[in-house]
N, C-alpha and C positions, 0 to 999 in steps of 0.2 A: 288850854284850848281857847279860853278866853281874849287871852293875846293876840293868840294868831289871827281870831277872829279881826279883832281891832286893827290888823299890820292891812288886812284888803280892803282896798278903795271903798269906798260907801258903805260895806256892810262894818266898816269900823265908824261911818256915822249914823249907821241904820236909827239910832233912835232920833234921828234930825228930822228924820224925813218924814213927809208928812202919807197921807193914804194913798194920794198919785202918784208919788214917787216910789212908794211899794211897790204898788203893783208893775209901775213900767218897770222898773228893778224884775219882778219875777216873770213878766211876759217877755223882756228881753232875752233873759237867760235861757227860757223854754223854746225861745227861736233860735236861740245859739246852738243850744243843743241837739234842735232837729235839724239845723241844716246839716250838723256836724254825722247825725247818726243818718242822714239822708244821701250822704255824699259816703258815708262807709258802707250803707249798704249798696249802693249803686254800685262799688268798687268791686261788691263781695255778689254781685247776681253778673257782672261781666265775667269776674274772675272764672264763675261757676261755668258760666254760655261758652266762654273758649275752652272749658277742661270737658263739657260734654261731648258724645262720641258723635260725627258726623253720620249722615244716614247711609252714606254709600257704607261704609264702617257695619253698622249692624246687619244683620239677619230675620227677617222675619219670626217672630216666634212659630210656628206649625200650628195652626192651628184642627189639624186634623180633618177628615171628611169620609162619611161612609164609602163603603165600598158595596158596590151593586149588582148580582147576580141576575143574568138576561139566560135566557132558554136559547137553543138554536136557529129559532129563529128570529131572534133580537125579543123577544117580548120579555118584560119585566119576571123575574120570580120573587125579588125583594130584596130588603138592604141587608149587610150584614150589622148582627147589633152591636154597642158599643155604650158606655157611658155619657158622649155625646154623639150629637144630631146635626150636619152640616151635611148641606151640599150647595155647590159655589155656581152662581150665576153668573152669565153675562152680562155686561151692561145693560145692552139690548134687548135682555129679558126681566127688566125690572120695567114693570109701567109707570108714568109716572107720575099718577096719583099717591103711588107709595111713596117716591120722591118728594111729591111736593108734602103729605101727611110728615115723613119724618124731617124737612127741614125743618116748616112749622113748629116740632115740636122740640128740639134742637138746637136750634141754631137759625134766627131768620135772619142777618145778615151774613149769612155762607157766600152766598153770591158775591158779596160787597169787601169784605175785608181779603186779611194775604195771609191767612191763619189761625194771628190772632186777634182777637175782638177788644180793642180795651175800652168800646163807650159798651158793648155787651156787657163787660166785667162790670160796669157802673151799676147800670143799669140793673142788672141781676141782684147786684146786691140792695139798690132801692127796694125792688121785688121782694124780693128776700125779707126784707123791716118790715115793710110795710102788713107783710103777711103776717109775720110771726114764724114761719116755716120755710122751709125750703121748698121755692116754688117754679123758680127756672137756676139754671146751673149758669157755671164762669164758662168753662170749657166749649170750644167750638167742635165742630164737626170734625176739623181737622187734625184736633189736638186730642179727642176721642180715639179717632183714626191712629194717629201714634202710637197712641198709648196700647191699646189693645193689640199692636201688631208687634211694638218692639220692648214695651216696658212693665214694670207691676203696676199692681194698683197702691202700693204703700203711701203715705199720706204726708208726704215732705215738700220741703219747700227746691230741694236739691231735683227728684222728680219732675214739679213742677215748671223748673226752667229746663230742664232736658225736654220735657216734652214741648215749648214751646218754640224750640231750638231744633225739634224734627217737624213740626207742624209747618214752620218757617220752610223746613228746606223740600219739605213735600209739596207747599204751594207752586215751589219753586220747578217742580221738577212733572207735575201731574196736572191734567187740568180737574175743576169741580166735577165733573160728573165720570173721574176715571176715581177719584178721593171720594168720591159718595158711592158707588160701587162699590169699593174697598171697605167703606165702613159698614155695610146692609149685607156683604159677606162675611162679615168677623164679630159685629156686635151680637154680646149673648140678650138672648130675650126670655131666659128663664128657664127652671127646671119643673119636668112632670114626671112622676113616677120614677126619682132618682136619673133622668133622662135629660141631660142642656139641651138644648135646642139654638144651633150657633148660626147667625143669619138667617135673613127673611125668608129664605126657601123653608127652611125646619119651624118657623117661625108659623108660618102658613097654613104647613101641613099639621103641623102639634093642634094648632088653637082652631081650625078652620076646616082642618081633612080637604085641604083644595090647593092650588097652584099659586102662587103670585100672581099671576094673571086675571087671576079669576075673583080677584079682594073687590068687594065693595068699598064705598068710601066710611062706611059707620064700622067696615073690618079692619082696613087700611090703618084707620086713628086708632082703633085700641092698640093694634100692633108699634104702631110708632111710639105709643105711651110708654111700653117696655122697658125699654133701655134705660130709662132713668130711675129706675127702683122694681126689677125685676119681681121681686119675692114680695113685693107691695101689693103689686096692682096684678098678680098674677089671678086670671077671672074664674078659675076652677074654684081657688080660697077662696076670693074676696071679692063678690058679685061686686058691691056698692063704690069698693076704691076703683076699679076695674072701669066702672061707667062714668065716675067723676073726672078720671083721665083723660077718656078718650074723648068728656066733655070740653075739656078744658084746648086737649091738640083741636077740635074742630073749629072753636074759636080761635083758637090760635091762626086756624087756616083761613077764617072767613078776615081775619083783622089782617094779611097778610096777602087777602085778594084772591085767594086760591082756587075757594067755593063761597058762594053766596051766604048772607047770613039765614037766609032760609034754606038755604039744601043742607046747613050745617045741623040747624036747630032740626028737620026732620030726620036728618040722621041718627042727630045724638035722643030722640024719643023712642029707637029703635030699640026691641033687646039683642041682645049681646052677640046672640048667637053661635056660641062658642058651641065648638062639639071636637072631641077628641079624636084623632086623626088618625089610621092606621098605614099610615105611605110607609112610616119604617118599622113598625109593627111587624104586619103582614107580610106574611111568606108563603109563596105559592111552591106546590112539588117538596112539603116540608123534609123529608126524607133523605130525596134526593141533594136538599139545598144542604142539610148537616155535612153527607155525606162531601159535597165539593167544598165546602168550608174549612172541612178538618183538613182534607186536601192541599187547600190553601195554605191553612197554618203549618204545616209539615213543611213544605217549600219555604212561604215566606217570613213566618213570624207571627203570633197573635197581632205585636201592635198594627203593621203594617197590612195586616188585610181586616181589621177592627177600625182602622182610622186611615189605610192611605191612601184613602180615594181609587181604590183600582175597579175600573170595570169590566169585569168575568164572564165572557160569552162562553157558556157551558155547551155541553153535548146532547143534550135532550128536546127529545121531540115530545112535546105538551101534546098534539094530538096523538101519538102512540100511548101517550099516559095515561090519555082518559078510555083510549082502546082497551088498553091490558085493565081497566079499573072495572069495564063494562064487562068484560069477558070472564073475569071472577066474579061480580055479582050476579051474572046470569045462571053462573053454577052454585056458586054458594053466599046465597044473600038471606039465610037467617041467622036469626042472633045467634044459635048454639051452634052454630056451624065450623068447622072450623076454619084457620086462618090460611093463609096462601101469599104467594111471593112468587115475583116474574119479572126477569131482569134478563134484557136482551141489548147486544155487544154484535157492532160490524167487525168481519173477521177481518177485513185488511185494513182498518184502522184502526181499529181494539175503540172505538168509540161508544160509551154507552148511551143508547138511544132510550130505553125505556129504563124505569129503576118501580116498582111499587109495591105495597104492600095490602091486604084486607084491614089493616089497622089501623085507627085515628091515631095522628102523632100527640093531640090533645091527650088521649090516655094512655099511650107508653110511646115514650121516645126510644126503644129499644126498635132497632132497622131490622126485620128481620131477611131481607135479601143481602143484608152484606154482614152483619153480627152474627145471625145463629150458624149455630155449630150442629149439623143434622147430619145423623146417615143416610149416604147415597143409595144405598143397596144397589140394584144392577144397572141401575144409572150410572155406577162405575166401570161396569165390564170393557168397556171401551179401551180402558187403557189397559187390560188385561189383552184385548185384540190387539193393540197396537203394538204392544210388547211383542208378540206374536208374529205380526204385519211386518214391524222393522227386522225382526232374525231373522225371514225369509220363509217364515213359512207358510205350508199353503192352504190356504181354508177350506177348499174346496177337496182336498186328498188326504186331510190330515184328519185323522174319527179319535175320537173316545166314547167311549160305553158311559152312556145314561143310565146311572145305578144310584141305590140308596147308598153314601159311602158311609165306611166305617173303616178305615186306615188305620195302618199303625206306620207313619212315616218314621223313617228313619233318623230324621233330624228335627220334626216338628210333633213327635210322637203320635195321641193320638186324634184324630180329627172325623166328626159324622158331619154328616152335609144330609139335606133329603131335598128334595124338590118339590116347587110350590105344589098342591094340591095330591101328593105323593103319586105323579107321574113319570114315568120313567119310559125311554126307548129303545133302549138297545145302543148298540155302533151309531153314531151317529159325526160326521163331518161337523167343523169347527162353526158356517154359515150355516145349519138349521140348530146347531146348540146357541146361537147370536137371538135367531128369529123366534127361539120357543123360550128365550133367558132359560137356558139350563145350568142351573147351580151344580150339579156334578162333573158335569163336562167342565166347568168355567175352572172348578177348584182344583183339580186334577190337571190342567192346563197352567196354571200357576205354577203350580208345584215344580212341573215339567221347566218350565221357563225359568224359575227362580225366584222366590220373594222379591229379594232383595232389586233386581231387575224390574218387577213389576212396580216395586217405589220408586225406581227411577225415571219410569215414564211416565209416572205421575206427576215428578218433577218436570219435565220435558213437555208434558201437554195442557199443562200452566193450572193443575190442582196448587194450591198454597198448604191443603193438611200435610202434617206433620206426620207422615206413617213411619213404621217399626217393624215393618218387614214379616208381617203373623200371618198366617193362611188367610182368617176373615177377611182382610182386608181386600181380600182379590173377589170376594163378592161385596165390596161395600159396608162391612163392617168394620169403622174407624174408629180411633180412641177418641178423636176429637169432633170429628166427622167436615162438611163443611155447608158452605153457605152458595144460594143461588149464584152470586157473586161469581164464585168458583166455578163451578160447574157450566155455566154460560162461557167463561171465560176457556173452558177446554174445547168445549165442541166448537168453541169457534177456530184453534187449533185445526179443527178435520174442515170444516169450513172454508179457510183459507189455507189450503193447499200445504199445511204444514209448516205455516210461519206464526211462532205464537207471539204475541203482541201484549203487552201489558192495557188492560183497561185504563180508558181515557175519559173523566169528567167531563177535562176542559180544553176548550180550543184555541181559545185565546186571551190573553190578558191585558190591559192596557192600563198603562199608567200617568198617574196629573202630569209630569213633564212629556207626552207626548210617545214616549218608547214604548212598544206592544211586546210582547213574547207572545208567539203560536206554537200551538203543540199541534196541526192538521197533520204532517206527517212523522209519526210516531217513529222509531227504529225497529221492527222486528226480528225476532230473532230465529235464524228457521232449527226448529225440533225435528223434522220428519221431511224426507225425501218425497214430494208430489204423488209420484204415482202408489203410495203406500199409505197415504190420506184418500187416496179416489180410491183404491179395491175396499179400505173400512166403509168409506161413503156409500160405494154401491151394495154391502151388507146392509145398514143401516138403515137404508132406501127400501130396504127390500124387508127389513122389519116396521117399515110405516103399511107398505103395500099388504103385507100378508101376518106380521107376528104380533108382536103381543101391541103395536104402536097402532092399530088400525082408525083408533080414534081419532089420531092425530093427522088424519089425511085433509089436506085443506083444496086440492085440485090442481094443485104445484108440486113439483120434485120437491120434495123433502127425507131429509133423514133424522132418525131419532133413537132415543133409549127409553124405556118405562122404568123405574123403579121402585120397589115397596120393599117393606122393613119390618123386620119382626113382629107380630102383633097390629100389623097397618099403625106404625106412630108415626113413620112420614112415608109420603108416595111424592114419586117423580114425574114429571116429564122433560126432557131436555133434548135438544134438536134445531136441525137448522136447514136453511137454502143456502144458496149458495154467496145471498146477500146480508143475511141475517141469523146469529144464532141467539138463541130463546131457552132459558131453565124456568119451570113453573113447579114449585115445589108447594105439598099442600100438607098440614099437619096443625095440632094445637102448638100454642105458645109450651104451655107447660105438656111436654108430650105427655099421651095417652093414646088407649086403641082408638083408632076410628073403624068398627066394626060395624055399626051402624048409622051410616051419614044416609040421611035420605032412602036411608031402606036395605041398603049396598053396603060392601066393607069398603074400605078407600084404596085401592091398588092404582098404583102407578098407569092404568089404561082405562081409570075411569075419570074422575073429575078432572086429575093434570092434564092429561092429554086433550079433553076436550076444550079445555080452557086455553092449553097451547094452540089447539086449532083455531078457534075462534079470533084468538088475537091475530096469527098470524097470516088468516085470507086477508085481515083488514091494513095488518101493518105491509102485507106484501101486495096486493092492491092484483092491477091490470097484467102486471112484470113479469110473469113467473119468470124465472131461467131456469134453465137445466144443465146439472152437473156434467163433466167432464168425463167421460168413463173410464176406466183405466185402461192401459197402453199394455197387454203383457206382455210386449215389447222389453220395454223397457222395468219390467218385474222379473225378478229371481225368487223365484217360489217353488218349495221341494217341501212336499210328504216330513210331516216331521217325528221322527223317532224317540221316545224316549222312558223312560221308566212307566208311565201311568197311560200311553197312546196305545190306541189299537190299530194305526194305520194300517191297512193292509198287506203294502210295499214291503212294510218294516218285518212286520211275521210271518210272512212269505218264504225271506231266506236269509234274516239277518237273527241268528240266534243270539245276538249281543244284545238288541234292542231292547228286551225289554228289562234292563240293566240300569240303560242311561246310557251307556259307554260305548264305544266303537275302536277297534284297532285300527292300526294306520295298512295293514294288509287287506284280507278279502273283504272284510268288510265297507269297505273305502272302492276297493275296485269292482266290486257290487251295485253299489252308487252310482259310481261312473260309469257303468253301464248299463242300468236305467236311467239316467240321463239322458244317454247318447239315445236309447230307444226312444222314449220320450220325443226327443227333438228331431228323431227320426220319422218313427208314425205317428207320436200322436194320439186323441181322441178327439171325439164332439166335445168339446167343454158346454158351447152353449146346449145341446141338448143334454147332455148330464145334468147340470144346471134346470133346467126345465122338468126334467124327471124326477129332480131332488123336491122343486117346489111343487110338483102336484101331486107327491104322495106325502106331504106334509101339509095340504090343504086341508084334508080334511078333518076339524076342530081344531085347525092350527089357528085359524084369529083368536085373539081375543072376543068375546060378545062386547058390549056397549059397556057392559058394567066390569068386565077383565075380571070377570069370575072364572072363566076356562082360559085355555090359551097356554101361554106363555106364567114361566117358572117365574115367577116376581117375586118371592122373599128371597132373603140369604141365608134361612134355613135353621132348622129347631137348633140341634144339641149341637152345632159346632162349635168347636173348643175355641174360644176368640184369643188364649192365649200363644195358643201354638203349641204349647207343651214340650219342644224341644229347648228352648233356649237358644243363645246366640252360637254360632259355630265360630272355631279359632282362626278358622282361616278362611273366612269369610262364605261368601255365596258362590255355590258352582252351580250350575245350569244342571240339570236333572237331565236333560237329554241334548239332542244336536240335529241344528236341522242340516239338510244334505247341503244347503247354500256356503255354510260353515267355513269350508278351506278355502273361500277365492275371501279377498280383503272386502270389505263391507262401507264404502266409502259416505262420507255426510259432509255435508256443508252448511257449518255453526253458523254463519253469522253473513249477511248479503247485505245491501243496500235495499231501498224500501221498493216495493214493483213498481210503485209509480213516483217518478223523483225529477225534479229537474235538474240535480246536481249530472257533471256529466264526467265526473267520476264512480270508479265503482271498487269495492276491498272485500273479497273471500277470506273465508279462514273455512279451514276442513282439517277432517280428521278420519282415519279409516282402524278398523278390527279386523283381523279374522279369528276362527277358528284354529287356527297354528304359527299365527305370528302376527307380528306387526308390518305396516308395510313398509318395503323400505324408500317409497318416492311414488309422486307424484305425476299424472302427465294435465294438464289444461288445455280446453279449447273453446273459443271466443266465436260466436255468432260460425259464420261459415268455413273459419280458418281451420288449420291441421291442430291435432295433440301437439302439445311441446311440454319440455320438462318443467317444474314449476315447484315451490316450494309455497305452505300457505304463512304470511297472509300472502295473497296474490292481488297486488291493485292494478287499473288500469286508469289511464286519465287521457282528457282529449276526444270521449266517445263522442258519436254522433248523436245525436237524437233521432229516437224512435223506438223498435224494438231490438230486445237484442236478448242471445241466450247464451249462459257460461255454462261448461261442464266439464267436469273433474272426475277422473278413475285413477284407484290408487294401484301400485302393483307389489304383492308378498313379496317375499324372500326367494321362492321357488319361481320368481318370473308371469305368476299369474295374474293376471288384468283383471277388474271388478268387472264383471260382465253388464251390469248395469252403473254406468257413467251417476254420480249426482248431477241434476240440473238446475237451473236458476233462470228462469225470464224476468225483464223486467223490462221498464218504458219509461224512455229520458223523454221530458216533456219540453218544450220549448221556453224560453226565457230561462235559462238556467246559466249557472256560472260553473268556476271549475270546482 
C-alpha cells in the first residue's frame, strides 16, 4: 500500500510539503470531487425530470365530496356522513382575505415565481437555522397543489422532482387564482371527531359553524395556519399552538402589506373563537333522510353516495312534516302515550310527501313508518273488496248473514270469528258489511273468493307482506303483518284509478360532472280496471260519511278504512282524496293493549282517524276535489253465489248455490235470464241505496271515541292457522260470480297518464270462468275495434288526450261486455 501510495504525484512527496501545500492539496481535491458529484447529480435530477409522467398523463386523485340531501322544495335536510368532509367551491366564492391569509402563510412569492421558488428554498432554510425548527416550508403553493392532487406524500427525493415537474407544468397550463382555488379545495386542514375536513368550505364549517364568506380576519389566519401541521395547531387540542399560528400568518400578512400592523396585532389579541360546526352533522327529517340514503346506497353504492358529491332533491314536503308532527301531538302528546306513524304518498306519482314518526331518532333509530311489521286488522278488508270488485261482483245484491261463526270448512277446518262488541245483523249486502267492518260477513267472503285470490290482490294493490293464504288474513291477521309504508302505498292503488306505482323518495339526482337522473315520472303499473277502484271508492266514501270512519271527515271527499287488532295493540286509519293517500297507524313500540289511552280503548276511529283528519284539512288546504263516481256503464256486476252467500237471487231458484258449484245447464240459463231481466227492468239502485243507508243510520257511526259503530277487531278465537293445510291442487274459488263466463279482460302494464313521450305499449291479459280468450279486439281514441295481439304499441301520437281500450273474446265468440280502458295525456315537448 505504501508503494502505491508513493507511485501518485505529490502524495508520494507528501512528506515535502509544507502546511499550505496540505491543505491546497486537500481543498483541491474536495473541489474535484464536488464538481464531479455536482455534475452526476445534475445528470441523475434530469434523468429523473424526463422519466417523470407529464400532467396531461395523470388523473387526478378523487378526492371525494359529500353528498347533500334538499327536501322538495330545494331546502337543505343535511349531508350525507362519511369519514371525510369536503365541499368544492368556486373561485368566486372564496373572499379574498382567505386568499390573501393563506398566501401569507404559504407561499408570499405565489404571485412572483413559475412554480417553483428557488430564492423561497434559500430562504426557508435560513428560517429554518436560525429558528432551530421548522418555521416556514420549501414547497410552493403550486407544488402543494401537485402533490395533493396527483402524488403521495412519501419523503424522497424522486417525489420531490416529480412534483416540481407537475408544478412547472401547471404554471403553465392555469393561471394563480385558478391553482389557489385548486389548493383551498383539496388541502386537508385536519381531523375532528375521526372526521377530515378537506378544503376551506369544511374547514369553516368544522372550526367556525359558518360560510367562507363570513371568516373574519383573526378566523381567516387560524384557518390558513392549518395546512402546515394539521394535528399541531388543531385549536380544539391545542388552544396555545393554535394562537401562536395564527399569530405568526398575521404577521406574515401585515409584513406582506396585506393588513396593517395594527389590524394584525388587534386580531391576533382576539380569542379563538372556535366552536364546533354542525353543517354536516346536522340532519333535518332524520327518518326520512336514513330512509332515502339506504335508497341511495341500493342504487348507487355506499362509496359513491358517502363521497360522490351528488345532490338529492327528494320528495318531501317539510311543511306537511311539521303538519303530520302537530297532528299527533294534538292527540297524543304525553309521555306514556303511545307511539303513532303517518306516511302519505301521491297516487299518480307514488311520491312520498310526508314520512314521520312520534319518536326521537336520538333514542331509537328504529323507522317505525317503514320497519314495523304490525297488524292491519280491517285496514285490510280493502283488498278482500277488491278481490270481490275485480270478479264482478256486486256489492250492492250480493248479502251474507252477520252471525257469530263457528265453521267447519272443508279445507281450512275449523275457524270462529265474532264481531267487534258481539254484534251481529242478520243478511246483510257486501256495502253495509264495508261500513259497519263486519268481521263475519268479510270472513265468509274470503272463503267464497278463495284465500289464495285474496293474497293475490294483496300483491296487485302493492301490500309487500308476505301472506300464506289462512282465513285471518282476510281480516288483517298477518304472520308478519305490515308497515305505514305499505298500507299508504295500497290505498293509494284505489286513489289513482288502479295504477299501482311504487313509492318515490326521490326526484332527482345530480352529479359533479354535470349529468342529473330524474325519477318525476315513475312507470306504473296498472293492477285494477278504473271503474272498479271508483265503485270500492265510492264504499269507502261512504264509510268516512256514515261507518265506522266518521272521525276522519275533514270537509273534502274522502275515503277510508279504520282498523284495530286484537286487544287494541295496533289501530288504523288509512285513506285518501283524490290527491293524496294517508296511513296513520297508532300503537306502542313493544306492542301491548291500549285499553286505556286517555280514558278510551284505542280503536281505529278514535285517535288514527282524528289524527288522519287533522293532517289532511291542512295538507289538503282550499283544493278539495271530488272523486269520479262510477260509470255502471261500464261495470259488470252480478249477485254473487257461492258456498257461505246468502244472496237472494241465488236461493231463490238456484239449488246448486249453496255448494259453490253451478252446471253448465239450468243453472247457467237461470242466469241468463235474470240478466236479461235485470237489463230489461231493472230497479232504483239509487233509492235502494238510500234505503240501505237509513236503516243503518241508526248507531251505525262510530261515536268520537269508535266505542259503538263498526266491527274493528278481527275477532277472539279465530284459528289464524287455518287448520286445513295446503290443498294439492291448489285454490278453487268457493263460488262463481254470474259475470264468470264472458272473458274478464285487464290491462298490466300502460304508459304514465301524464307523459310526453308520444309513444305508447299495452300488454293485457283476460280470464274467464270457462276458458281462455282466444283474441283480442283494440280501439284508440275515436277509431273502430281492430284485431290486436298484446304488447300493442303505437307511435307518432298527437299530443293531448287520448283513450285505449281493449276487450277480449272466449272461445264460444263472447266479447267482455266491459272493454279495459286507459286515458292518458301527451304533454307537449316530448320526443318519440
Amino acid at each position: 500500500m505504501k508503494s502505491l501510495l508513493h507511485r501518485i504525484p505529490l502524495l508520494g512527496r507528501w512528506g515535502e510539503l509544507g502546511l499550505v501545500g496540505k491543505v491546497s492539496v486537500v481543498l483541491g481535491t474536495v473541489a474535484l470531487a464536488g464538481v464531479a458529484a455536482g455534475a452526476a447529480f445534475t445528470v441523475y435530477v434530469y434523468a429523473m425530470w424526463v422519466a417523470a409522467p407529464d400532467l396531461a398523463d395523470l388523473k387526478q386523485r378523487d378526492k371525494g365530496e359529500n353528498s347533500t340531501l334538499l327536501a322538495d322544495d330545494g331546502s337543505r335536510l343535511g349531508v350525507v356522513q362519511s369519514e371525510t368532509l369536503r365541499t368544492e367551491l368556486e373561485e368566486e366564492e372564496v373572499p379574498q382575505l382567505v386568499r390573501d391569509a393563506t398566501v401569507a402563510a404559504e407561499d408570499r412569492r405565489f404571485r412572483e415565481h413559475e412554480g417553483i421558488d428557488f430564492k423561497g428554498v434559500l430562504r426557508a432554510a435560513f428560517e429554518n437555522v436560525r429558528a432551530g425548527e421548522i418555521v416556514e416550508g420549501a414547497s410552493t403553493l403550486t407544488q402543494q397543489t401537485a402533490r395533493n392532487l396527483y402524488l403521495t406524500k412519501e419523503q424522497t427525493l424522486g417525489r420531490k422532482i416529480k412534483e416540481a415537474k407537475l408544478a412547472s407544468e401547471m404554471e403553465n397550463r392555469l393561471d394563480k387564482d385558478q391553482i389557489l382555488t385548486l389548493y383551498l379545495n383539496n388541502v386537508p386542514y385536519g381531523t375532528v371527531n375521526g372526521q377530515s375536513s378537506i378544503g376551506i368550505h369544511a374547514a369553516a364549517r368544522t372550526f367556525f359553524g359558518k360560510p367562507v364568506k363570513e371568516l373574519m380576519l383573526h378566523e381567516a389566519a387560524l384557518l390558513a395556519g392549518l395546512p402546515r401541521a394539521p394535528a399541531l395547531y388543531e385549536p380544539f387540542s391545542d388552544e396555545e399552538a393554535a394562537r401562536e399560528r395564527r399569530r405568526q400568518v398575521l404577521e406574515a400578512m401585515a409584513e406582506t402589506g396585506k393588513v396593517s400592523r395594527a389590524r394584525a396585532r388587534a386580531a391576533a389579541a382576539r380569542p379563538l373563537g372556535v366552536e364546533r360546526g354542525g353543517f354536516y352533522t346536522r340532519q333535518e327529517e332524520r327518518y326520512f333522510f336514513e330512509y332515502v340514503k339506504q335508497s341511495l346506497i341500493d342504487r348507487y353504492g355506499r362509496e359513491r353516495v358517502e363521497r360522490g358529491g351528488l345532490e338529492v332533491r327528494t320528495t318531501v314536503d317539510v311543511d306537511r312534516q311539521e303538519q303530520a308532527r302537530e297532528a299527533i301531538a294534538s292527540q297524543l302528546g304525553r309521555d306514556d302515550d303511545p307511539a303513532a306513524a303517518l306516511v302519505s304518498i301521491e297516487p299518480q306519482s307514488g311520491q312520498i310527501k310526508t314520512m314521520v314518526t312520534s319518536e326521537r331518532y336520538g333514542r331509537t333509530k328504529f323507522n317505525l313508518a317503514v320497519q314495523s311489521r304490525r297488524q292491519p286488522g280491517s285496514a285490510f278488508k280493502p283488498v278482500v273488496l277488491m278481490t270481490a270488485l275485480s270478479r264482478g261482483v256486486d256489492p250492492d245484491r250480493t248479502t251474507y248473514e252477520s252471525k257469530r261463526l263457528d265453521l267447519d270448512d272443508p279445507r281450512y277446518g275449523e275457524i270462529e270469528v265474532r264481531n267487534f262488541g258481539g254484534r251481529y245483523r242478520g243478511d246483510i249486502d257486501l256495502i253495509r258489511a264495508t261500513v259497519k267492518s263486519d268481521n263475519a260477513v268479510y270472513q265468509q267472503l274470503a272463503l267464497d273468493l278463495g284465500l289464495d285470490a285474496v293474497k293475490e290482490n294483496a300483491r296487485r294493490i302493492g301490500m309487500s307482506a308476505a301472506l300464506e293464504g289462512r282465513p285471518a288474513e282476510a281480516l288483517g291477521g298477518l304472520e308478519r303483518g305490515v308497515a305505514p309504508l305499505d298500507v299508504s302505498r295500497a290505498y293509494a292503488t284505489l286513489a289513482g284509478g288502479g295504477v299501482r306505482t311504487r313509492p318515490q323518495a326521490v326526484r332527482s339526482v345530480s352529479f359533479p360532472d354535470g349529468e342529473k337522473e330524474t325519477f318525476d315520472e315513475p312507470e306504473g303499473e296498472r293492477a285494477y280496471e278504473r271503474p272498479v277502484t271508483r265503485k270500492a271508492t265510492e264504499i269507502l266514501a261512504r264509510n268516512v260519511r256514515r261507518g265506522t270512519g266518521t272521525s276522519a271527515q275533514i270537509g273534502c271527499p274522502a275515503a277510508g278504512k279504520t282498523g284495530t287488532t286484537d286487544d287494541f295493540k295496533d289501530a288504523w286509519f288509512a285513506g285518501y282524496t283524490p290527491g293524496l293517500s294517508t296511513a296513520v297507524w297508532v300503537g306502542y313500540a313493544e306492542p301491548k293493549p291500549m285499553r286505556d289511552v286517555h280514558g278510551v280503548a284505542v280503536a281505529g276511529g278514535t285517535f288514527p282517524a282524528r289524527i288522519w283528519a287533522r293532517y289532511m284539512r291542512e295538507a289538503v288546504g282550499e283544493g278539495c276535489e271530488r272523486f269520479e263516481p262510477p260509470d255502471e256503464d261500464e261495470l259488470s256486476l252480478e249477485p254473487y253465489c257461492a258456498r257461505y252467500a246468502t244472496t237472494p237471487s241465488c236461493r231463490a231458484d238456484d239449488p246448486e248455490a249453496g255448494s259453490g258449484g253451478e252446471d253448465e245447464g239450468g243453472g247457467e240459463r237461470r242466469r241468463r235470464e235474470r240478466r236479461e231481466e235485470r237489463d230489461g227492468g231493472g230497479k232504483d239502485r239509487s233509492g235502494g241505496e238510500a234505503e240501505r243507508d237509513g236503516a243503518g243510520a241508526p248507531g251505525g257511526g262510530s261515536d268520537r271515541d269508535g266505542k259503538s259503530g263498526g266491527d274493528e277487531t278481527t275477532g277472539g278465537g279465530q284459528d289464524g292457522r287455518g287448520g286445513g293445510g295446503k290443498d294439492d291442487g291448489g285454490e278453487r274459488d268457493g263460488g262463481q260470480s254470474r259475470a264468470g263466463k264472458r272473458p274478464d279482460t285487464r290491462i298490466e302494464s300502460s304508459p304514465s297518464q301524464r307523459t310526453s313521450k308520444r309513444t305508447a305499449r299495452f300488454r293485457f291479459s283476460a280470464s274467464s270462468g270457462s276458458g281462455s280468450a282466444v283474441r283480442f279486439e283494440c280501439r284508440l281514441d275515436e277509431g273502430s275495434y281492430r284485431s290486436c295481439q298484446s304488447p300493442r304499441r303505437y307511435t307518432g301520437l298527437a299530443r293531448g288526450s287520448h283513450v285505449f281500450r281493449v276487450r277480449a273474446i272466449g272461445s264460444g265468440g263472447r266479447r267482455d261486455r266491459s272493454p279495459a280502458t286507459y286515458r292518458w295525456t301527451i304533454r307537449s315537448g316530448g320526443g318519440g
